[in-house]
C-alpha positions, 0 to 999 in steps of 0.5 A: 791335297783336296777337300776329298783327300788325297789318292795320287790315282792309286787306290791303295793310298788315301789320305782323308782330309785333316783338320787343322791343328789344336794350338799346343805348347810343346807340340810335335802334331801328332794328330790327336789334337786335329781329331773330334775330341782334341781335349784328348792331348791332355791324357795321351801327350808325352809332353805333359805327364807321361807315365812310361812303366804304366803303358810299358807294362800294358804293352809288354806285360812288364816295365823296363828292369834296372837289374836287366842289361840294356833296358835302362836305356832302350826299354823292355825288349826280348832280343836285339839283333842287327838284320838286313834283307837279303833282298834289299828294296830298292829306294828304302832307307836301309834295306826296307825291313819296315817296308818289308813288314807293312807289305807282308802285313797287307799280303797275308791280310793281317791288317786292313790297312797300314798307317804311315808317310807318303811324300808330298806330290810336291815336295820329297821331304814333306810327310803326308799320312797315309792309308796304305790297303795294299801291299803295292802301295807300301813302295810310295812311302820308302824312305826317310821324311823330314817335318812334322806329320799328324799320323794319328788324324787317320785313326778315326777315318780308318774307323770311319772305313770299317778297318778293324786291324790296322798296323802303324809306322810311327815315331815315338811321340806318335806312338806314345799318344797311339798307346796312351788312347788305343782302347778308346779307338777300339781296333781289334788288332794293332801291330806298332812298327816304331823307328826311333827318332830324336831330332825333327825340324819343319821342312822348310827348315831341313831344306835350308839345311840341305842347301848347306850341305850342297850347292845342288840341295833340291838334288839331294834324293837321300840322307842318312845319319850313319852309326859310323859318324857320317852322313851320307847323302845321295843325289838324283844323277847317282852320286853319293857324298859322305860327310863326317859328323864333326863337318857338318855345318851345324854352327850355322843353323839357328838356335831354335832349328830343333823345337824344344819338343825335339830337344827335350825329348826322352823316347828316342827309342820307341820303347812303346813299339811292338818293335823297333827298327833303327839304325844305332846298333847297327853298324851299317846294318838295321838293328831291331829291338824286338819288344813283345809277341807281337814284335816276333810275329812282325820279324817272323813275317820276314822269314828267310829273306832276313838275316840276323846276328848278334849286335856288336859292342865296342868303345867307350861312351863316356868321354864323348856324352861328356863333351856333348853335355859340355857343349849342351850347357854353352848352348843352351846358355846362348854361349857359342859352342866350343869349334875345333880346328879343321885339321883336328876334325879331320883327324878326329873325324877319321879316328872316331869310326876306329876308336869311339863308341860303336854298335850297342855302345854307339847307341847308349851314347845316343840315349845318353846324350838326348837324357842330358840334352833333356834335362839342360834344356828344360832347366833353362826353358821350362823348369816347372815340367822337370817333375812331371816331363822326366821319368825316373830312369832318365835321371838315373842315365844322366847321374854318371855325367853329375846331373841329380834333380832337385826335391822340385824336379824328381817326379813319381815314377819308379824304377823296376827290378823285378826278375822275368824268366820268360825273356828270350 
């Protein structure tokens, strides 16, 4: 990185150069603290007092409805599928259906550019934002990045530059702040490409936690938490390894690995998103929650290079978000967490891909987990944010698992049920 910024010789990326960040508690770096007005963290922070069925309903033109299967748990949404190119990229995460939408979005010039993450020149885990003007570009920014990444510093420069519509790849606190300001910013169209996320660490931290997970981490060209309990690792010589969930080393790595933000995070989803395209739902597949008009523009650029279906649906939740929560409690409590023997995991590991929650049941469970995780976390770290941190449909995914707030912690929000014919 240079004072000029950074191109790499490619004139299809650009990086400005940043500002340094605006100390901040319960911070991920999205950006806005490093722009001309950090003041601004105040009004478009998730962690201070977000305010998700306002900026739901601006979005989509409607919050989340309790009475509508689903949206409780992954936001307002028209459809869900689970998809995958049939051309696959190569070198992409999945199949590269977000890479996909970027290229497409710079080929029929709907865009002037894309903001989202390039490597590092030094370092392949380390994220870099971007702006990507050409369609050529988007093939340096496949794949998955690990560390905190102040996407939104880009807005003014790609102002500053005369792009007026502009598409962003984001995760759910970048978006969140994206949409909490996108009128101050003034673009004349914006397209929200989301991926969901829950849990980040710096990258010097996931570097130690790759150095667990082989003796030949700096190796290691790919790693993928799959919706069938295992992780899948892939190495620069071909090789690839699969580890079950359940034999992660996750005992070893310190309390503090995952930033309380991370841990006390109630967006896994992207609900913000004009669409999401993730992983849970997937089965081995994309699963992509298409949110709004805009969302179906996004996938219908895809046209017949992607193929859909309906997203599966088995198992039962409600036996494993009981034993996270029990595990959460001991550790945020600095107890050990409770470790099975090895031959049971390798039982355990083998049935849970066959018996456990799988497809959209998968994904519940997931959301579940991380609105638990939330609320134990903040109890024991930061009480006093309950009230003003947890939206009201969290407390009502936690309430089957005996977790109520107190009159302290119970916040404003409400609820929606309102009925929508125009769902697709």
């Amino acid at each position: 990185m240079t004072d000029a910024g950074r191109s790499d010789g490619n004139a299809a990326l650009w990086t400005p150069p940043l500002a340094a960040a605006a100390p901040r508690d319960l911070c991920t770096d999205c950006g806005i603290s490093r722009s001309s007005n950090p003041k601004r963290c105040g009004a478009a922070c998730q962690f201070i007092k977000p305010d998700y069925p306002a900026l739901e309903t601006r979005v989509h033109g409607r919050a989340r409805d309790a009475a509508r299967p689903d949206e409780i748990h992954f936001g307002p949404f028209r459809r869900m599928v689970r998809a995958s190119l049939k051309n696959p990229i190569a070198g992409a995460q999945w199949t590269g259906i977000a890479t996909r939408m970027a290229e497409r979005l710079l080929e029929t010039e709907a865009v002037d550019a894309v903001a989202t993450m390039a490597p590092h020149p030094d370092d392949r885990w380390r994220p870099v934002p971007v702006l990507v003007t050409k369609a050529e570009g988007m093939a340096h920014c496949r794949g998955m990045r690990m560390g905190y990444a102040p996407l939104l510093a880009l807005l003014e420069p790609a102002r500053a530059r005369g792009y007026k519509r502009l598409a962003i790849i984001g995760i759910p606190c970048q978006v969140y702040a994206l949409r909490a300001l996108e009128e101050q910013f003034g673009f004349e169209r914006l397209y929200v490409i989301g991926t969901p996320c829950s849990d980040n660490t710096t990258t010097e931290r996931f570097h130690d936690f790759l150095a667990l997970l082989s003796a030949d981490p700096d190796t290691i060209t790919y790693l993928e938490f799959r919706a069938d309990y295992h992780v899948e690792l892939r190495f620069s010589d071909g090789r690839v390894k699969v580890i079950p969930f359940l034999k992660l080393p996750i005992s070893q790595l310190p309390r503090d690995f995952f930033p309380l933000t991370c841990r006390t995070c109630v967006d896994y989803t992207n609900v913000l998103a004009d669409i999401t395209v993730g992983y849970m739902g997937g089965q081995g597949e994309q699963w992509l929650l298409v949110r709004n008009a805009r969302g179906e523009e996004l996938l219908g650029l895809l046209g017949d290079d992607v193929r859909i279906a309906e997203p599966g649906n088995a198992g039962n939740r409600r036996g494993p978000v009981r034993g996270f929560l029990a595990n959460t409690e001991r550790a945020a409590g600095g107890l050990p967490l409770r470790r099975m023997p090895d031959f049971l995991r390798t039982i355990v590991g083998w049935l849970m891909p066959i018996v456990g929650p799988r497809g959209l049941e998968f994904a519940r469970a997931r959301v579940e987990m991380k609105a638990v995780e939330t609320i134990v976390h903040l109890r024991r770290e930061k009480p006093r944010r309950l009230r003003n941190m947890i939206p009201a449909h969290v407390w009502a995914l936690v309430k089957p698992y005996g977790l109520a707030p107190t009159a302290e912690e119970f916040g404003r929000q409400e609820i929606h049920t309102r009925p929508d014919p125009d769902r697709v």
